[in-house]
FINUKOL-774690 format. One record per atom (N, C-alpha, C): residue in three letters; atom name; x, y, z; residue number from 1. Coordinates in nm, 3 decimals. Layout:
BEGIN
atom rest:ALA atom:CA u:X v:Y w:Z nr:NUM;
...
This chain:
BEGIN
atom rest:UNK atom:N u:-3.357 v:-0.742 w:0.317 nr:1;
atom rest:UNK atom:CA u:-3.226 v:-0.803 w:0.305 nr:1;
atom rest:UNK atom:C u:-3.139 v:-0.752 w:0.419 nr:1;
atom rest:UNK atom:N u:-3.091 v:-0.849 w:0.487 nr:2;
atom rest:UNK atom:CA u:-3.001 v:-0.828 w:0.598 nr:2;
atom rest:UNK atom:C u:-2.860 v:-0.752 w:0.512 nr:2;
atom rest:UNK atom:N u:-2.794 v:-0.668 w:0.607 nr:3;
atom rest:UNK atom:CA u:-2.653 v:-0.639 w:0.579 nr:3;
atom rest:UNK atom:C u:-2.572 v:-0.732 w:0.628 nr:3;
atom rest:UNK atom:N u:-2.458 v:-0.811 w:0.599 nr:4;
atom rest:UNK atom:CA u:-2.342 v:-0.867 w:0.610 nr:4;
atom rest:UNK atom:C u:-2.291 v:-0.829 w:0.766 nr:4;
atom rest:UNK atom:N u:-2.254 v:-0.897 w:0.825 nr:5;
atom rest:UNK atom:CA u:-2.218 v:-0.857 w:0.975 nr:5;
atom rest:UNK atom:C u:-2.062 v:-0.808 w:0.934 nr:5;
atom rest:UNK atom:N u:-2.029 v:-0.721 w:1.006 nr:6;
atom rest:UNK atom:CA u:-1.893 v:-0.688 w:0.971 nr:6;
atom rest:UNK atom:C u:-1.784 v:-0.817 w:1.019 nr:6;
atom rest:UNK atom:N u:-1.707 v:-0.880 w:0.904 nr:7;
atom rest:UNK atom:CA u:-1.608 v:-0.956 w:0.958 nr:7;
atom rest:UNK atom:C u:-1.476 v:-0.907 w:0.895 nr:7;
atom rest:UNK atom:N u:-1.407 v:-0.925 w:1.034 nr:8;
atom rest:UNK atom:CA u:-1.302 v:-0.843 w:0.995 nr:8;
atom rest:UNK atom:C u:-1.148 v:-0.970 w:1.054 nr:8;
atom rest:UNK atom:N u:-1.182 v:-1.085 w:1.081 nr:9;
atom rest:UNK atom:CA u:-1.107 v:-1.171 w:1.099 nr:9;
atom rest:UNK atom:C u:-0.959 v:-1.184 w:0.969 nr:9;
atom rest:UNK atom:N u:-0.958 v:-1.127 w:0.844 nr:10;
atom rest:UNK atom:CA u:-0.900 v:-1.148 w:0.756 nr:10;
atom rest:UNK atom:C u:-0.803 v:-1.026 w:0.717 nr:10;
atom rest:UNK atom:N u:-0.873 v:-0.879 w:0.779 nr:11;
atom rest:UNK atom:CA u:-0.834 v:-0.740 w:0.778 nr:11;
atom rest:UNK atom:C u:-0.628 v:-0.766 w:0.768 nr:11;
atom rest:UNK atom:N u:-0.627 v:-0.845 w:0.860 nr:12;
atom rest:UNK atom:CA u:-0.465 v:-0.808 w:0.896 nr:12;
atom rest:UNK atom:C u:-0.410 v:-0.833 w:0.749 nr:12;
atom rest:UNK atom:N u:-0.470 v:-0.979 w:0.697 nr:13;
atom rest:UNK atom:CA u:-0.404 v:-1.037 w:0.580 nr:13;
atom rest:UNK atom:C u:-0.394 v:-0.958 w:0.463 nr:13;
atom rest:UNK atom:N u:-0.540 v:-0.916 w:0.460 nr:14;
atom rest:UNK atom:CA u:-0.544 v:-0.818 w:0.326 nr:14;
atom rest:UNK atom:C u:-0.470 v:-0.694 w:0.355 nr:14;
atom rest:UNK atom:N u:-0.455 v:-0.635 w:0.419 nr:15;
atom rest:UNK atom:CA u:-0.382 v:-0.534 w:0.467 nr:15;
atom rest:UNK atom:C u:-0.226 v:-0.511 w:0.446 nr:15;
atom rest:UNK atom:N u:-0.137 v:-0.701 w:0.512 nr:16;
atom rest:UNK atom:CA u:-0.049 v:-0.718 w:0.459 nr:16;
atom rest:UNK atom:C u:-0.025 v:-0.740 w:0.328 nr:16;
atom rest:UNK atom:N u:-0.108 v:-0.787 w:0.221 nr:17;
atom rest:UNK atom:CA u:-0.103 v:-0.799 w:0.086 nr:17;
atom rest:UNK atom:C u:-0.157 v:-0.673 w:0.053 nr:17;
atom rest:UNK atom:N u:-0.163 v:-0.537 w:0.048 nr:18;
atom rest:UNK atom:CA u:-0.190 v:-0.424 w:0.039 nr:18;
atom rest:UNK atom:C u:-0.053 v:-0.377 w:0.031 nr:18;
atom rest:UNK atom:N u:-0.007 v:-0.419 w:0.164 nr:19;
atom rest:UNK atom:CA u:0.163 v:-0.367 w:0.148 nr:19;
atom rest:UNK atom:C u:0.234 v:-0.398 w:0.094 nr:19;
atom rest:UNK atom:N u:0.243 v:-0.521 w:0.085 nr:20;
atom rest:UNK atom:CA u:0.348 v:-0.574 w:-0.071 nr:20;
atom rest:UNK atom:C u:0.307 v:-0.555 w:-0.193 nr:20;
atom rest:UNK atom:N u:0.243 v:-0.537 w:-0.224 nr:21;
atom rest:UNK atom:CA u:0.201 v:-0.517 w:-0.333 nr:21;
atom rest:UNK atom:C u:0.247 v:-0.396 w:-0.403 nr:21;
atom rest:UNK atom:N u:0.175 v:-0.322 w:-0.296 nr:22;
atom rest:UNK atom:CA u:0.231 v:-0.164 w:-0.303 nr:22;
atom rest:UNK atom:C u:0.397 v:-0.150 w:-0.303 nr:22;
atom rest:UNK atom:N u:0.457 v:-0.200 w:-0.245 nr:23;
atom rest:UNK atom:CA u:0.578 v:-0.188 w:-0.233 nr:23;
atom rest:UNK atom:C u:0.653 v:-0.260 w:-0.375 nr:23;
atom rest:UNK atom:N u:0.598 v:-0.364 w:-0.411 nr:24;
atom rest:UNK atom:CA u:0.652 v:-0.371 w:-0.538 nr:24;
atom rest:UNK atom:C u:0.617 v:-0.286 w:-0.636 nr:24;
atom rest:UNK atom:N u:0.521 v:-0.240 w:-0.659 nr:25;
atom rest:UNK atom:CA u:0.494 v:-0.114 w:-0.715 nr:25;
atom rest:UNK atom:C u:0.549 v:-0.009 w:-0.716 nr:25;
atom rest:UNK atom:N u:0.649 v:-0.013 w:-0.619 nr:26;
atom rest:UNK atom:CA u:0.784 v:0.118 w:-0.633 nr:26;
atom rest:UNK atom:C u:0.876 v:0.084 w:-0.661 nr:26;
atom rest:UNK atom:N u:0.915 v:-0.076 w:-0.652 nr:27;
atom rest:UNK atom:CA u:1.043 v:-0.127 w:-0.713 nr:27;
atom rest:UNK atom:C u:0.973 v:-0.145 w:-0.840 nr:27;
atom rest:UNK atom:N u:0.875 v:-0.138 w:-0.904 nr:28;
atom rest:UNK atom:CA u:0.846 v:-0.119 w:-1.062 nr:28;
atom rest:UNK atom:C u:0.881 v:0.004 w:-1.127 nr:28;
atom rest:UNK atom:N u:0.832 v:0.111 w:-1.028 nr:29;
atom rest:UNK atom:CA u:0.844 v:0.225 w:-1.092 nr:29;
atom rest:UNK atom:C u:1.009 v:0.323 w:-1.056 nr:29;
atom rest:UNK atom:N u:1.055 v:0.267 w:-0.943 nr:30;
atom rest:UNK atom:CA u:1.228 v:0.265 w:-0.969 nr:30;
atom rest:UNK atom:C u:1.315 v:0.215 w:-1.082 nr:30;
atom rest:UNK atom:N u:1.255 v:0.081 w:-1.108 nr:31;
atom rest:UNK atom:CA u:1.349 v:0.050 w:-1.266 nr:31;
atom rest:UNK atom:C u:1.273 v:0.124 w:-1.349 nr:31;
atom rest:UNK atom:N u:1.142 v:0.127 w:-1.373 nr:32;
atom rest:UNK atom:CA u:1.141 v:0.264 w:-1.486 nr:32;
atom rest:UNK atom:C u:1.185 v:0.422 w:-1.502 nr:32;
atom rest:UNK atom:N u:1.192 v:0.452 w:-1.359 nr:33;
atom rest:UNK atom:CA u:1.275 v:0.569 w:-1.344 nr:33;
atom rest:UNK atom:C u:1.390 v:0.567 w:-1.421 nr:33;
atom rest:UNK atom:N u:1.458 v:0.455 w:-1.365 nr:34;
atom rest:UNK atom:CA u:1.570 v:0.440 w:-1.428 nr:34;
atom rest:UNK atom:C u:1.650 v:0.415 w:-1.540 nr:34;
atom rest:UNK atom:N u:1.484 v:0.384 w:-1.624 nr:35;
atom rest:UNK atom:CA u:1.513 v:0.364 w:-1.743 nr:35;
atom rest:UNK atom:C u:1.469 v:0.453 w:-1.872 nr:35;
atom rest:UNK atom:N u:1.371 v:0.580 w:-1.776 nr:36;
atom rest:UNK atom:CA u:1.357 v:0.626 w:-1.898 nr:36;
atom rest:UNK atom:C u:1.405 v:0.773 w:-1.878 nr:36;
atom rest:UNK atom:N u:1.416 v:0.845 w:-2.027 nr:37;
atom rest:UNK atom:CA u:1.485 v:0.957 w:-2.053 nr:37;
atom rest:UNK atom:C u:1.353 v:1.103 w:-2.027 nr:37;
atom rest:UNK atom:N u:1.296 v:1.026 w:-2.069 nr:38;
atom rest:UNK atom:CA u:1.152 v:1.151 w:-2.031 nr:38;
atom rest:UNK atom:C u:1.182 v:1.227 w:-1.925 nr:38;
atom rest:UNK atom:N u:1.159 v:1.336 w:-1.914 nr:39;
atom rest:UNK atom:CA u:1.164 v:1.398 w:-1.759 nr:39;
atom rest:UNK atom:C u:0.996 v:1.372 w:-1.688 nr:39;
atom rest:UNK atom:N u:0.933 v:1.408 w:-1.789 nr:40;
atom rest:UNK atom:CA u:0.755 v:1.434 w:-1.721 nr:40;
atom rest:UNK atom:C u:0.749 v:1.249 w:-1.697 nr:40;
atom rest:UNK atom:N u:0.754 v:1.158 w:-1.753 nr:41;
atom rest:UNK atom:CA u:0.720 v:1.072 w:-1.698 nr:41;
atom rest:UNK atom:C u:0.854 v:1.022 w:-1.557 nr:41;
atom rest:UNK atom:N u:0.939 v:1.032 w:-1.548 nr:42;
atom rest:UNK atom:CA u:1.037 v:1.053 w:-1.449 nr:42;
atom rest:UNK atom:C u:0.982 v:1.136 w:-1.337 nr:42;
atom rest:UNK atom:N u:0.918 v:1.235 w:-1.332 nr:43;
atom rest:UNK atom:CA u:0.842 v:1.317 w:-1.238 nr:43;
atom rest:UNK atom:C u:0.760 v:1.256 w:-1.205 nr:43;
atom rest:UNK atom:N u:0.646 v:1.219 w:-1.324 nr:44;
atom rest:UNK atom:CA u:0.559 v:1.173 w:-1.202 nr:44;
atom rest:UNK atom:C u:0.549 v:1.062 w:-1.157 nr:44;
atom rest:UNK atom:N u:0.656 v:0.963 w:-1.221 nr:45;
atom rest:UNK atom:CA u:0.668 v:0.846 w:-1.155 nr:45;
atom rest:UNK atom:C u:0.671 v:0.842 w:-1.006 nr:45;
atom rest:UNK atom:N u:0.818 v:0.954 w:-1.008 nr:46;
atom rest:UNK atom:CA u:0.870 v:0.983 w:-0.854 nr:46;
atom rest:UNK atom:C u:0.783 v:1.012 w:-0.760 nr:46;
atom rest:UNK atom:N u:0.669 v:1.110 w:-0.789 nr:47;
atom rest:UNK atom:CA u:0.505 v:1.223 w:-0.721 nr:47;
atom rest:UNK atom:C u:0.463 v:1.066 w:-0.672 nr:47;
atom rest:UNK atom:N u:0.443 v:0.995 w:-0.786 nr:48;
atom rest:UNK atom:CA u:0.324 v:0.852 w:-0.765 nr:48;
atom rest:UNK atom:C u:0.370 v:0.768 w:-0.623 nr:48;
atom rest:UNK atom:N u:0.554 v:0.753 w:-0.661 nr:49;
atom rest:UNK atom:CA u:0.616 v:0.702 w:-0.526 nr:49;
atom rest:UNK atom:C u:0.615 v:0.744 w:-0.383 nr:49;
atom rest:UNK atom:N u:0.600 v:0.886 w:-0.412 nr:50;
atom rest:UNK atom:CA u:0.604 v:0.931 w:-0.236 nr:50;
atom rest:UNK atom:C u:0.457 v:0.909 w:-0.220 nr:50;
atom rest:UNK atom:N u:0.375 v:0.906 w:-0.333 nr:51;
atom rest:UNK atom:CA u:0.237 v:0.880 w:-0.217 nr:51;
atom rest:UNK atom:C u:0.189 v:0.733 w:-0.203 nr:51;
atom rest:UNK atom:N u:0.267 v:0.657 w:-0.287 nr:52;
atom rest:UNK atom:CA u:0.261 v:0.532 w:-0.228 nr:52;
atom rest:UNK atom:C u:0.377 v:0.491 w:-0.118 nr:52;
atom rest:UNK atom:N u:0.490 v:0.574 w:-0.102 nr:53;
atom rest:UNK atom:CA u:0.542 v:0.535 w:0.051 nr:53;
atom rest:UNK atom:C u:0.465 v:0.597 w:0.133 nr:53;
atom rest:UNK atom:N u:0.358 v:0.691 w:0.173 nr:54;
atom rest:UNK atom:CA u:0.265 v:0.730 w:0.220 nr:54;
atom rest:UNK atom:C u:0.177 v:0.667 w:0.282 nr:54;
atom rest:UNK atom:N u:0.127 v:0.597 w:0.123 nr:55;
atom rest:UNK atom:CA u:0.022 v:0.522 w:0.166 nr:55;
atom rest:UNK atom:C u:0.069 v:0.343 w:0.256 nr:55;
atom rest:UNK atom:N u:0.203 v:0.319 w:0.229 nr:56;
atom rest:UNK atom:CA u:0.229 v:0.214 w:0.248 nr:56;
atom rest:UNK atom:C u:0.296 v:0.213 w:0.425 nr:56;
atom rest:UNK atom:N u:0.326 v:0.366 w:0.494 nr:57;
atom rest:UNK atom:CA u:0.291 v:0.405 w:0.645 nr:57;
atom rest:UNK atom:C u:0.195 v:0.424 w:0.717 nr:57;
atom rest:UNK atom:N u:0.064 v:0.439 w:0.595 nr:58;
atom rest:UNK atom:CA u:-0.044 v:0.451 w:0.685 nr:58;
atom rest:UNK atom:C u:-0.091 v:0.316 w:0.690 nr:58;
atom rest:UNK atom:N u:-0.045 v:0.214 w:0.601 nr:59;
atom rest:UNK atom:CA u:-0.129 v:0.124 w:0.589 nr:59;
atom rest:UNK atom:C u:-0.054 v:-0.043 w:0.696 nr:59;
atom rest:UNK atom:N u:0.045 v:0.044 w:0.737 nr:60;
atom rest:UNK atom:CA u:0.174 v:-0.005 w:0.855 nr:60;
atom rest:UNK atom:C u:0.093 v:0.042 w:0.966 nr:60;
atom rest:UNK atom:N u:0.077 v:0.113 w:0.973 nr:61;
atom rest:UNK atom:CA u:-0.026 v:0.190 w:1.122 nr:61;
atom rest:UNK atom:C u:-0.187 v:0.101 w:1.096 nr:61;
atom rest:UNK atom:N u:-0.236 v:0.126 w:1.008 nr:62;
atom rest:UNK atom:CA u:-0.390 v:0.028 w:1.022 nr:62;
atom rest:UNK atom:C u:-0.320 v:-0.138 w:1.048 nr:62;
atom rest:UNK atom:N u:-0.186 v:-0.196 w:0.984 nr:63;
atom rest:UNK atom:CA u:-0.222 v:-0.318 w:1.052 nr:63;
atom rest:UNK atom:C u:-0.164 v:-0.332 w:1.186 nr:63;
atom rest:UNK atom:N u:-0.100 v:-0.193 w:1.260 nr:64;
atom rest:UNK atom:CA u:-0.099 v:-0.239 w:1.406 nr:64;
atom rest:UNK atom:C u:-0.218 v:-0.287 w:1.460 nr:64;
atom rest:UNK atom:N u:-0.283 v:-0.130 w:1.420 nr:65;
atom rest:UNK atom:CA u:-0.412 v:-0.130 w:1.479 nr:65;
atom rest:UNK atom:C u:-0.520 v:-0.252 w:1.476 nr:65;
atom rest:UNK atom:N u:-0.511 v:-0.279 w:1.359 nr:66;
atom rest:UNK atom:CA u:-0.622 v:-0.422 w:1.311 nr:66;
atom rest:UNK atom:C u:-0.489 v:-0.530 w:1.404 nr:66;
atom rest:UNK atom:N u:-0.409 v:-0.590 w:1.423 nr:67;
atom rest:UNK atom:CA u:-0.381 v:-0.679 w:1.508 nr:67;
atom rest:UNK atom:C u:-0.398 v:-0.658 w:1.626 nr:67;
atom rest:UNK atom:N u:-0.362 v:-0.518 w:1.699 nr:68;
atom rest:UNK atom:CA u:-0.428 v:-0.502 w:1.853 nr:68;
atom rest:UNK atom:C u:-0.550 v:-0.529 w:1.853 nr:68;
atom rest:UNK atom:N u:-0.633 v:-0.510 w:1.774 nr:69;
atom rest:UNK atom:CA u:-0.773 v:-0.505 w:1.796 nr:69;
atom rest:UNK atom:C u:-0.799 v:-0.678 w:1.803 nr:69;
atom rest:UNK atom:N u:-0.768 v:-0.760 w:1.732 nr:70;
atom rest:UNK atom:CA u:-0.732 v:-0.893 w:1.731 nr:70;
atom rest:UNK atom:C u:-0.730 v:-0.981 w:1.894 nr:70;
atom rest:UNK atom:N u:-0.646 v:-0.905 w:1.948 nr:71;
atom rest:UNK atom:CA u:-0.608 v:-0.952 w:2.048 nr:71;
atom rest:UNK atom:C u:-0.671 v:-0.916 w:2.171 nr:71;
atom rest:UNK atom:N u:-0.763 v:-0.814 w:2.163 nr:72;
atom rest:UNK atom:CA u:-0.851 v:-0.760 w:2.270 nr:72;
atom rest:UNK atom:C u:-1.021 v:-0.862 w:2.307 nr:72;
């Protein structure tokens, strides 16, 4: 069985739907911040957010990269 040739023609797209996604995912967990009294779930809501603004800079840097690569 052959392996799949790498295609990566679509990378940018999924990449950009990686980021929104993610990013609504912190405006989800901002109105729950905001709505609840818990501290521990208030904590780690907040923990969950910085590593999805994290992840949502690195994933700003892979789609430079995947569009330069595009264009080469």
């Amino acid at each position: 069985m052959k392996p799949k040739p790498d295609d990566r023609r679509d990378n940018a797209k999924k990449i950009s739907k990686h980021i929104k996604n993610t990013i609504e995912n912190i405006e989800l967990a901002e109105d729950m911040i905001s709505e609840t009294d818990n501290p521990k779930i208030r904590d780690d809501l907040k923990a969950k957010n910085e590593r999805r603004r994290e992840a949502v800079e690195n994933m700003r840097q892979e789609l430079k990269d995947e569009t330069r690569n595009q264009f080469k």
